[in-house]
PDB file of N, CA, C and O in Angstrom, chain B, residues numbered from 101:
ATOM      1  N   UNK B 101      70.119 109.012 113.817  1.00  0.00           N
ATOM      2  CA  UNK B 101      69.768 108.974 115.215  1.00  0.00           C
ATOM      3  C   UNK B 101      70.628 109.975 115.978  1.00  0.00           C
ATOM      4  O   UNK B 101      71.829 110.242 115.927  1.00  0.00           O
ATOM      5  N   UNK B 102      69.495 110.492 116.785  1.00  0.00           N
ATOM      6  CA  UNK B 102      70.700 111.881 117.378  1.00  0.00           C
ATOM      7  C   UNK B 102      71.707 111.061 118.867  1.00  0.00           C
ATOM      8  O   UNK B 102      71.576 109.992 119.463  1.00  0.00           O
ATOM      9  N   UNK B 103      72.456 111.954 118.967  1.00  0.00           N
ATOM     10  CA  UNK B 103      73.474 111.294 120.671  1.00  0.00           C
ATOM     11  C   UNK B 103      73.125 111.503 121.678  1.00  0.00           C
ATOM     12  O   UNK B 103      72.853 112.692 121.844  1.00  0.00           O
ATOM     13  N   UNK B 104      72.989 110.909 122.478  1.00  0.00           N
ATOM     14  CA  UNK B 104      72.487 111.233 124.071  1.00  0.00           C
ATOM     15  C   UNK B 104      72.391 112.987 124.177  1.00  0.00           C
ATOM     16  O   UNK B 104      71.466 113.733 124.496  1.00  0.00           O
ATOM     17  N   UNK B 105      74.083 113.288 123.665  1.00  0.00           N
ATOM     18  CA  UNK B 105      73.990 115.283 124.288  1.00  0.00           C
ATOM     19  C   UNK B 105      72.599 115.600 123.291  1.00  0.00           C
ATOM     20  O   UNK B 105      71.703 116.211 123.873  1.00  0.00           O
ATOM     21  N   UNK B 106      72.411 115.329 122.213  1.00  0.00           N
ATOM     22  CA  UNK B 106      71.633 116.179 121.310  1.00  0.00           C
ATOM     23  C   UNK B 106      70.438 115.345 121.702  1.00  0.00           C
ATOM     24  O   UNK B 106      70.043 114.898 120.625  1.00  0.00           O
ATOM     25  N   UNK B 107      69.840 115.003 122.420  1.00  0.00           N
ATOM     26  CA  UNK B 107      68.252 114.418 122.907  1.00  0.00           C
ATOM     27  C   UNK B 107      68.410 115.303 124.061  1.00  0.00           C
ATOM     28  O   UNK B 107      67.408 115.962 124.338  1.00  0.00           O
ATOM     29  N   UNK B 108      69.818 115.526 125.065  1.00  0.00           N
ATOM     30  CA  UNK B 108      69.457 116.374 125.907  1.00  0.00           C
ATOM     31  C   UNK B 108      69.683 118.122 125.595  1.00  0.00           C
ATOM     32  O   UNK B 108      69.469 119.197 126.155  1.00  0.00           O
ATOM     33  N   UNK B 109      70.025 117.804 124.836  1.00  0.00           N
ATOM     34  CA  UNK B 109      69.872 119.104 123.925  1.00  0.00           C
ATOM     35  C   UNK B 109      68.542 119.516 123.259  1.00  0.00           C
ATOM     36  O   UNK B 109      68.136 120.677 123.309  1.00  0.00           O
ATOM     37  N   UNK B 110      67.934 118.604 122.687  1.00  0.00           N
ATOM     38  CA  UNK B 110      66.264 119.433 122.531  1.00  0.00           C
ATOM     39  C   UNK B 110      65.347 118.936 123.349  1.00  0.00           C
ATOM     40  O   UNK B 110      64.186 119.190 123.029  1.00  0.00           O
ATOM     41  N   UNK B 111      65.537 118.203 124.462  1.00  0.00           N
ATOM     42  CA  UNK B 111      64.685 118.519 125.477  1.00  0.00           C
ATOM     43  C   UNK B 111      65.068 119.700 126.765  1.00  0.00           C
ATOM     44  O   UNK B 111      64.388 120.111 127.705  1.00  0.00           O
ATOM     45  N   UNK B 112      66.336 119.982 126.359  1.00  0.00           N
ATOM     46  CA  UNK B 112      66.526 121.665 127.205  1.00  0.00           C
ATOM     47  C   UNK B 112      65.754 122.711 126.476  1.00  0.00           C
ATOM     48  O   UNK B 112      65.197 123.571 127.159  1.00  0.00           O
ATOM     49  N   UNK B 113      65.637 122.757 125.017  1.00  0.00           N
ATOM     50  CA  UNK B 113      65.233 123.191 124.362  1.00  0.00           C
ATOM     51  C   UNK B 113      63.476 123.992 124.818  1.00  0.00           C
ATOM     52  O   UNK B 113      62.843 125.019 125.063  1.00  0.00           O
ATOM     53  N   UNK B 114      63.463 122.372 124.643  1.00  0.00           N
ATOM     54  CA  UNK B 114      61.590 121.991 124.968  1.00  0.00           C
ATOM     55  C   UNK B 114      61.407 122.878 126.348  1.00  0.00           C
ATOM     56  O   UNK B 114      60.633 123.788 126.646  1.00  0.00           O
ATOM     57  N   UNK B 115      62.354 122.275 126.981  1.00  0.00           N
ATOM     58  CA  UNK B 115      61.455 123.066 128.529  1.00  0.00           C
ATOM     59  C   UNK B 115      62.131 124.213 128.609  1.00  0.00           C
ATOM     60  O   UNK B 115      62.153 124.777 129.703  1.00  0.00           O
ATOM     61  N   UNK B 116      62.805 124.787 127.508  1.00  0.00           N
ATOM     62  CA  UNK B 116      62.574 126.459 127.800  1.00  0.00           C
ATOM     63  C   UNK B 116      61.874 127.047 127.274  1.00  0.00           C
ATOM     64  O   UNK B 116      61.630 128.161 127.738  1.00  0.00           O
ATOM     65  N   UNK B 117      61.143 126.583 125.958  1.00  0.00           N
ATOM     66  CA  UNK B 117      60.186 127.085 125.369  1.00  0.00           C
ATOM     67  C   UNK B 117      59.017 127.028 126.491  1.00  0.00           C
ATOM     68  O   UNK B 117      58.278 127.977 126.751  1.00  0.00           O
ATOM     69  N   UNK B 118      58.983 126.020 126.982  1.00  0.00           N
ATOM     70  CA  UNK B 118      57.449 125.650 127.718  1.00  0.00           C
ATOM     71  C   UNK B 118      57.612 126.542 128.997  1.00  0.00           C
ATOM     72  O   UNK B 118      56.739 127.295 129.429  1.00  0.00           O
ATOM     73  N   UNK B 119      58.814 126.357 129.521  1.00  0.00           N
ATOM     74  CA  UNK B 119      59.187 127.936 130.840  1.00  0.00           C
ATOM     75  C   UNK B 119      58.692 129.237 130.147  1.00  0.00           C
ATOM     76  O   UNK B 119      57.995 130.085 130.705  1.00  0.00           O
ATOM     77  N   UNK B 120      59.172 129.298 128.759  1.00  0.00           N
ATOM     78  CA  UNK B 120      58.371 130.881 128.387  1.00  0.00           C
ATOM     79  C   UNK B 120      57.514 131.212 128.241  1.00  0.00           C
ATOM     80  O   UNK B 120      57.345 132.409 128.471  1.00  0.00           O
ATOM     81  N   UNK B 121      56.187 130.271 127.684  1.00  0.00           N
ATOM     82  CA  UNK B 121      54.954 130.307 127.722  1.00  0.00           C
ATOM     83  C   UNK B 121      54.087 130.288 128.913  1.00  0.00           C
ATOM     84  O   UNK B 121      52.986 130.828 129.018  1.00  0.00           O
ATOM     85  N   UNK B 122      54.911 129.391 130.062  1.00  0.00           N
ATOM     86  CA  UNK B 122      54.046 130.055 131.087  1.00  0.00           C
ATOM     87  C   UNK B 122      54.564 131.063 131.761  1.00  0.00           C
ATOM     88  O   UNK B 122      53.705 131.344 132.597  1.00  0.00           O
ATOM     89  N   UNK B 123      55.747 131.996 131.933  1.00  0.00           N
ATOM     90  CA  UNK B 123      56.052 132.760 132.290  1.00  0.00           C
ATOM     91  C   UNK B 123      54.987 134.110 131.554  1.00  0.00           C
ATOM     92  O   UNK B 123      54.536 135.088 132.150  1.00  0.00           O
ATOM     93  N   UNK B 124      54.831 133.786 130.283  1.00  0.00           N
ATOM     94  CA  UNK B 124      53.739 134.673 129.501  1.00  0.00           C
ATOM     95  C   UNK B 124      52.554 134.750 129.765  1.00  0.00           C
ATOM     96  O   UNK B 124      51.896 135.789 129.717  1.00  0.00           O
ATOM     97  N   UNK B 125      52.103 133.538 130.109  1.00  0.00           N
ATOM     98  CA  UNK B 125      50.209 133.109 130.491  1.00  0.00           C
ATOM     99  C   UNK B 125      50.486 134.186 132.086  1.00  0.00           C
ATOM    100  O   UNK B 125      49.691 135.056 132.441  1.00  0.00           O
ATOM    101  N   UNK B 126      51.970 133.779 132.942  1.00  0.00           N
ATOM    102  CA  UNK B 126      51.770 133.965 134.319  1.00  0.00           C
ATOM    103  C   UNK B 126      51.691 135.893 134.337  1.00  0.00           C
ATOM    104  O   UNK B 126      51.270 136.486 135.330  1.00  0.00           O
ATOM    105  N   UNK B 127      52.117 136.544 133.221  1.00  0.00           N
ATOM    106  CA  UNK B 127      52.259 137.594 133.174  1.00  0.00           C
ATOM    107  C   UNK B 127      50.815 138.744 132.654  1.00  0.00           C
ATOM    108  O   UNK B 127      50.499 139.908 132.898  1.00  0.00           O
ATOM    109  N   UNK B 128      50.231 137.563 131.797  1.00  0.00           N
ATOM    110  CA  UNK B 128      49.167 138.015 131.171  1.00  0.00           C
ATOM    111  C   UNK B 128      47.855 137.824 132.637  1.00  0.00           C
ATOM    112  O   UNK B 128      47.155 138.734 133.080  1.00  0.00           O
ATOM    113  N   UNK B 129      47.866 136.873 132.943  1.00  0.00           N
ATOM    114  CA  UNK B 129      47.256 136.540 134.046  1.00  0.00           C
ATOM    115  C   UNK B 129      47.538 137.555 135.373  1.00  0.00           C
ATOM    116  O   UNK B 129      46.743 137.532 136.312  1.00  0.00           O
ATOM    117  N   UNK B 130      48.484 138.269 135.390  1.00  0.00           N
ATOM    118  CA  UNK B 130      48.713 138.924 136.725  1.00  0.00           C
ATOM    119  C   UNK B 130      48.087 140.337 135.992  1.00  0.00           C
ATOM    120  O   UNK B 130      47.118 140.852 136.551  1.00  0.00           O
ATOM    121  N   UNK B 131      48.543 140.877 134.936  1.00  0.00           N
ATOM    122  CA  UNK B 131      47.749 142.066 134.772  1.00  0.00           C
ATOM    123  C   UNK B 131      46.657 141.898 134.254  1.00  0.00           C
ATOM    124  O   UNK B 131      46.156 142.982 133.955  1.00  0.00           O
ATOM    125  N   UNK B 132      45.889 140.841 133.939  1.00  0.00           N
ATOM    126  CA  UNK B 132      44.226 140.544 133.919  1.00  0.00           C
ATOM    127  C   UNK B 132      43.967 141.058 135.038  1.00  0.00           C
ATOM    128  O   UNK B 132      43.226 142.031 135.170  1.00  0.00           O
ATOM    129  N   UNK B 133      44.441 140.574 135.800  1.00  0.00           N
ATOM    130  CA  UNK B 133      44.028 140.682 137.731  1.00  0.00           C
ATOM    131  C   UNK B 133      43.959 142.182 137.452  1.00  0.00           C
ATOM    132  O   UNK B 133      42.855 142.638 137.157  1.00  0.00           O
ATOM    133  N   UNK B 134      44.882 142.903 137.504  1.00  0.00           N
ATOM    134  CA  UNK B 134      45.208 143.754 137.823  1.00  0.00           C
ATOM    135  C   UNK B 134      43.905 145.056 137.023  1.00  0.00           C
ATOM    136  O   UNK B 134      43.345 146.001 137.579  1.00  0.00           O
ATOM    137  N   UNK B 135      43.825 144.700 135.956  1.00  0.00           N
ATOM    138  CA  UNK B 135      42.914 145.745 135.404  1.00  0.00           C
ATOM    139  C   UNK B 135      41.640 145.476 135.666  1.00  0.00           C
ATOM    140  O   UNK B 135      40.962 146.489 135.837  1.00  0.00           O
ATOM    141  N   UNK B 136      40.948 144.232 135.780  1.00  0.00           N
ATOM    142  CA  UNK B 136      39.669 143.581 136.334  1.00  0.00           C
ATOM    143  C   UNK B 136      39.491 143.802 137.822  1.00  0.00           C
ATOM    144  O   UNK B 136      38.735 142.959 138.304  1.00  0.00           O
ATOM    145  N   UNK B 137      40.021 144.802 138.817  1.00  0.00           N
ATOM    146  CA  UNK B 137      40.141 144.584 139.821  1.00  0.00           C
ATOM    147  C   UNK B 137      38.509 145.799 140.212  1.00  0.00           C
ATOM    148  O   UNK B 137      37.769 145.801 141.196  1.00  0.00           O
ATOM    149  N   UNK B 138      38.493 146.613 139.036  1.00  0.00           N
ATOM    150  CA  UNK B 138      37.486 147.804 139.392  1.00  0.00           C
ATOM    151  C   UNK B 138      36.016 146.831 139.176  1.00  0.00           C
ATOM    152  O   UNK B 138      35.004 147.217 139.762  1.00  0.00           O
ATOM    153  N   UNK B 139      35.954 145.546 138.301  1.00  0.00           N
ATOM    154  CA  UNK B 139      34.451 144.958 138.011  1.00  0.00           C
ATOM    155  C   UNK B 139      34.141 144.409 138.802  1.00  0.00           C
ATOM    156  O   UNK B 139      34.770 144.572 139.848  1.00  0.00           O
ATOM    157  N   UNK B 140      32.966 143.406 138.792  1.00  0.00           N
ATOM    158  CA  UNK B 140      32.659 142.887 139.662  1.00  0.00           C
ATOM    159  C   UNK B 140      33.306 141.574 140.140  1.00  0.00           C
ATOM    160  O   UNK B 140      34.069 141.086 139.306  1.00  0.00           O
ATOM    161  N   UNK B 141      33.164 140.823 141.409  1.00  0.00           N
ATOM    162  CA  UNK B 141      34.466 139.525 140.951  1.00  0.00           C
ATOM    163  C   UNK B 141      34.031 138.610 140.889  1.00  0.00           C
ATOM    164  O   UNK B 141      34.555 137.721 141.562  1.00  0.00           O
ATOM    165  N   UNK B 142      32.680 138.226 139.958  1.00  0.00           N
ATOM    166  CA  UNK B 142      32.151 137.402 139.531  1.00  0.00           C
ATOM    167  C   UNK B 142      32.707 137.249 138.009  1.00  0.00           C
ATOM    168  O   UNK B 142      33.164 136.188 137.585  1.00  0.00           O
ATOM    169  N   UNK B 143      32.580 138.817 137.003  1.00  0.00           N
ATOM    170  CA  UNK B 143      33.271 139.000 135.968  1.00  0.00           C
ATOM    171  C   UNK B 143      34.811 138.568 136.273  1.00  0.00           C
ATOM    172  O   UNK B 143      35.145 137.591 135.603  1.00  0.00           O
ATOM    173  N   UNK B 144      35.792 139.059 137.106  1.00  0.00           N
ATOM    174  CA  UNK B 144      36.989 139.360 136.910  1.00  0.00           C
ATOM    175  C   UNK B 144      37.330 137.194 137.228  1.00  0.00           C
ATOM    176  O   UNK B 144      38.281 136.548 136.787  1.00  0.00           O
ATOM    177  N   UNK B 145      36.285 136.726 138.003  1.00  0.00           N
ATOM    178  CA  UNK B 145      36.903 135.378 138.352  1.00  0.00           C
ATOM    179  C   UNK B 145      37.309 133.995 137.380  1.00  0.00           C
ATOM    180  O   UNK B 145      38.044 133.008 137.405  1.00  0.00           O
ATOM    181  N   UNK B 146      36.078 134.801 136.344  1.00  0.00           N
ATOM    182  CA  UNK B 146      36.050 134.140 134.917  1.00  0.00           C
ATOM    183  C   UNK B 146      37.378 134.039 133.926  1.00  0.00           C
ATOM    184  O   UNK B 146      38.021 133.117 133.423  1.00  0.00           O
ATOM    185  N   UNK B 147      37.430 135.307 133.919  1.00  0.00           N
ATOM    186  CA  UNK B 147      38.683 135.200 133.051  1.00  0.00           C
ATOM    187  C   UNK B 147      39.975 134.737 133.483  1.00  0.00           C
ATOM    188  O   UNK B 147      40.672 133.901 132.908  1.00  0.00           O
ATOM    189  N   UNK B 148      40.375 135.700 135.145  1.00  0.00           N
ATOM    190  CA  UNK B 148      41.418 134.725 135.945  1.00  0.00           C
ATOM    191  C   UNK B 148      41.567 133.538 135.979  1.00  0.00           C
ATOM    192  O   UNK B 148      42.573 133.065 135.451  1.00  0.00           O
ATOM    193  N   UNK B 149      40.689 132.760 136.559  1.00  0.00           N
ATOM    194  CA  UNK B 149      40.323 131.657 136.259  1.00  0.00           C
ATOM    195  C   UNK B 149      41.007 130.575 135.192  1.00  0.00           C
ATOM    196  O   UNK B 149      41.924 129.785 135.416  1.00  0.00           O
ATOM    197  N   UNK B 150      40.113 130.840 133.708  1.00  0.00           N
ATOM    198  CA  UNK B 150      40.775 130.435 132.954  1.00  0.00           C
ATOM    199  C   UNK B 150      42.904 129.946 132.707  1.00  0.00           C
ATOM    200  O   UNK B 150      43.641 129.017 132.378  1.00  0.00           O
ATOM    201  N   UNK B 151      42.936 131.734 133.279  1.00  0.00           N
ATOM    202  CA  UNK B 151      43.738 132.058 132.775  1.00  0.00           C
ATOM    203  C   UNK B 151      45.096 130.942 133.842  1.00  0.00           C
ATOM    204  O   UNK B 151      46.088 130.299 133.498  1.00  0.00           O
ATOM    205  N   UNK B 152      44.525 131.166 134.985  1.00  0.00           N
ATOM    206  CA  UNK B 152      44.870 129.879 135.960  1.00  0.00           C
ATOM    207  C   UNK B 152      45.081 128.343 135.822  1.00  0.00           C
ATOM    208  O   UNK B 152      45.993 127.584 136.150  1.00  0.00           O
ATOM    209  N   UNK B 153      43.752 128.171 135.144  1.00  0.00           N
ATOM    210  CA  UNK B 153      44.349 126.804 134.640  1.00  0.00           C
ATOM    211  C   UNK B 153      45.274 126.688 134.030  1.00  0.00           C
ATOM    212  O   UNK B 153      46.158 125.978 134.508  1.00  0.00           O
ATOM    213  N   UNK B 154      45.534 127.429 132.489  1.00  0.00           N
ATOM    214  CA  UNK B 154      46.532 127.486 131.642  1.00  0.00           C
ATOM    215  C   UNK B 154      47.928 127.540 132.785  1.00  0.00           C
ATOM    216  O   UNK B 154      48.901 126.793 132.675  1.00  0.00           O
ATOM    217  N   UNK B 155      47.795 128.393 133.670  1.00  0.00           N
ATOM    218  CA  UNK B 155      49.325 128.048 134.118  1.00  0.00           C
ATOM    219  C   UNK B 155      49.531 126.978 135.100  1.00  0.00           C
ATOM    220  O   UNK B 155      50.654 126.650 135.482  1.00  0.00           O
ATOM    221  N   UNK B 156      48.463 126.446 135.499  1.00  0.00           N
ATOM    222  CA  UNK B 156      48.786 125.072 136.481  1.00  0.00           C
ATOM    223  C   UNK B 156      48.957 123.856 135.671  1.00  0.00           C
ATOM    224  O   UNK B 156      49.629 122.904 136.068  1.00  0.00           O
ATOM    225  N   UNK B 157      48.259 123.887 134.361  1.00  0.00           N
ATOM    226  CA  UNK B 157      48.193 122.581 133.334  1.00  0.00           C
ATOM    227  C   UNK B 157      50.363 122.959 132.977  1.00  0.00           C
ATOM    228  O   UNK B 157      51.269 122.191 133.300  1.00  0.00           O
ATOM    229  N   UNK B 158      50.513 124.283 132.291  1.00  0.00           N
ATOM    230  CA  UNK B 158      51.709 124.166 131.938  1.00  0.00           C
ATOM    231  C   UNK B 158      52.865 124.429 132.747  1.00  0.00           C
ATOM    232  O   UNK B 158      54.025 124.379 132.338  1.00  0.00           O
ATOM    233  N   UNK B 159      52.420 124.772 134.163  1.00  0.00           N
ATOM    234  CA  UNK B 159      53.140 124.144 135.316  1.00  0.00           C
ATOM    235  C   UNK B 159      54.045 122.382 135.715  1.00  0.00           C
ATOM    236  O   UNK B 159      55.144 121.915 136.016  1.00  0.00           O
ATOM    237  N   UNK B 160      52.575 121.974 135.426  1.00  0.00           N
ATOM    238  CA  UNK B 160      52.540 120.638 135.710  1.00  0.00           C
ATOM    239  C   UNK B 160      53.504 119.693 134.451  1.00  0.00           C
ATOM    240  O   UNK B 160      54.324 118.783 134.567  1.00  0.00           O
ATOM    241  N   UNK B 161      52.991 120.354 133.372  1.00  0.00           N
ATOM    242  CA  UNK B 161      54.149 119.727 132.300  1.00  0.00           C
ATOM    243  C   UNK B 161      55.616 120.077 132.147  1.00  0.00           C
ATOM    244  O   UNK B 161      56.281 119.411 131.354  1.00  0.00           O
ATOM    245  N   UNK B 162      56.229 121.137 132.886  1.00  0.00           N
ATOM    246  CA  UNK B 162      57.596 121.356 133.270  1.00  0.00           C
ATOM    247  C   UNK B 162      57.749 120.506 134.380  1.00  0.00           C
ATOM    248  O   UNK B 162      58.809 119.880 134.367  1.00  0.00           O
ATOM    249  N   UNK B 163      57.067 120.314 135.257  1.00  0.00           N
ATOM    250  CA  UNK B 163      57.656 119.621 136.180  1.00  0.00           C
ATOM    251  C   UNK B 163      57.542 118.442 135.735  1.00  0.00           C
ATOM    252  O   UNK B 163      58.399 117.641 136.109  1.00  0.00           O
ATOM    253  N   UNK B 164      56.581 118.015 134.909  1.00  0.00           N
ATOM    254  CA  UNK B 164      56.789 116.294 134.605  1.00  0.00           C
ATOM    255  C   UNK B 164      58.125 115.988 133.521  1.00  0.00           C
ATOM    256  O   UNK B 164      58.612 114.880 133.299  1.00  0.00           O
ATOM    257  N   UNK B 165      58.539 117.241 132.952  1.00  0.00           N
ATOM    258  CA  UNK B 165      59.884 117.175 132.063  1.00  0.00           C
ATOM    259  C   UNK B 165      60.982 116.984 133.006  1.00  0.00           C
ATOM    260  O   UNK B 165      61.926 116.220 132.804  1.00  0.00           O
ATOM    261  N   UNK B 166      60.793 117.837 134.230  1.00  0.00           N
ATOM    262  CA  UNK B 166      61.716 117.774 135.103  1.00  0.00           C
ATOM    263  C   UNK B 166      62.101 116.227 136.049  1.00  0.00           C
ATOM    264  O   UNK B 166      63.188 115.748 136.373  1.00  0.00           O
ATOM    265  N   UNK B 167      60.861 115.814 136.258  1.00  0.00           N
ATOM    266  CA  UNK B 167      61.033 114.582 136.957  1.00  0.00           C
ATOM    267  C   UNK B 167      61.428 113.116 136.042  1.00  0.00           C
ATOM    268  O   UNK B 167      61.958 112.064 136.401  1.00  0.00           O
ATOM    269  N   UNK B 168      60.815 113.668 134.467  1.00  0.00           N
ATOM    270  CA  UNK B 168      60.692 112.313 133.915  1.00  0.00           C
ATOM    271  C   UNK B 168      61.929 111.982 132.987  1.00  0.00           C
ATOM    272  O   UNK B 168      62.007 110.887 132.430  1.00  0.00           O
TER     273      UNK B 168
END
């Protein structure tokens, strides 16, 4: 059984991995924008979009690490 430090030790872990992945979605998502900006924004809303949820869903799970 691990010790209190080492549970808070891989859940620091956890939510830096999960900070990097959406820092990645949030990065991939800004230059989607950015190159989709010449199509139409019916095309470009689709993929943003998506790409949006992914960072509000793994938004929402840092902050529930954070609160819980």
């Amino acid at each position: 059984m691990l010790s209190k430090k080492g549970m808070n030790l891989l859940r620091a872990l956890k939510l830096r991995r999960l900070v990097d992945v959406l820092y990645d979605v949030q990065d991939v998502r800004i230059r989607t924008q950015n190159r989709l900006r010449q199509f139409p924004s019916e095309t470009s809303k689709l993929y943003v979009s998506r790409l949006m949820k992914m960072e509000m869903d793994l938004q929402n799970q840092v902050e529930g690490m954070l609160n819980g």
